[in-house]
C-alpha positions in Angstrom: 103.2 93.5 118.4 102.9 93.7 114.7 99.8 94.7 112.6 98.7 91.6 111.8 99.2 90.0 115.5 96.8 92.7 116.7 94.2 91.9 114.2 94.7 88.2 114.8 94.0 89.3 118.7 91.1 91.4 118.0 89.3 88.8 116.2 89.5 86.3 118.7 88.6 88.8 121.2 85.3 89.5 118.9 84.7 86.0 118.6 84.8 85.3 122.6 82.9 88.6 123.2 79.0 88.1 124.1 78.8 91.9 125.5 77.2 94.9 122.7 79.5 97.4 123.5 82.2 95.4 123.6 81.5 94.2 120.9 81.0 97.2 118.8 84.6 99.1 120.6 86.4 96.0 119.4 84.9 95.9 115.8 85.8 99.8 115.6 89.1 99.1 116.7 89.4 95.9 114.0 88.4 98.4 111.4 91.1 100.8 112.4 93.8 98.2 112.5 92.1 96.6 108.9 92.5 100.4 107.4 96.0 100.7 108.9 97.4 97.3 107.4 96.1 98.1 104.2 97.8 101.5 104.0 101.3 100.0 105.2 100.5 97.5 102.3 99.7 100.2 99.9 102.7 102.0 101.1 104.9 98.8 101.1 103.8 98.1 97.0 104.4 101.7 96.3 108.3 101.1 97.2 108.5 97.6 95.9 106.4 97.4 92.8 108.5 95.0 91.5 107.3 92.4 93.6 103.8 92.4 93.0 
């Protein structure tokens, strides 16, 4: 599954979810994913400059 498939899942899941802590254990994990795509971005641009 690619980054932005598992953010695309985790936001549905958050928007189905009625539960607190489920609620807050998927918006931690969104956050992670979030911080984890924009580093591969970062990283991505870094290589490619050119392309910006």
């Amino acid at each position: 599954m690619t980054i932005y498939d598992h953010i695309q899942q985790l936001r549905a899941e958050l928007s189905a979810s009625c539960d607190a802590k489920e609620i807050q254990r998927i918006e931690a994990q969104l956050k992670a994913a979030l911080i984890e795509q924009a580093l591969l971005e970062k990283a991505f641009d870094a290589w490619f400059p050119d392309l910006e």
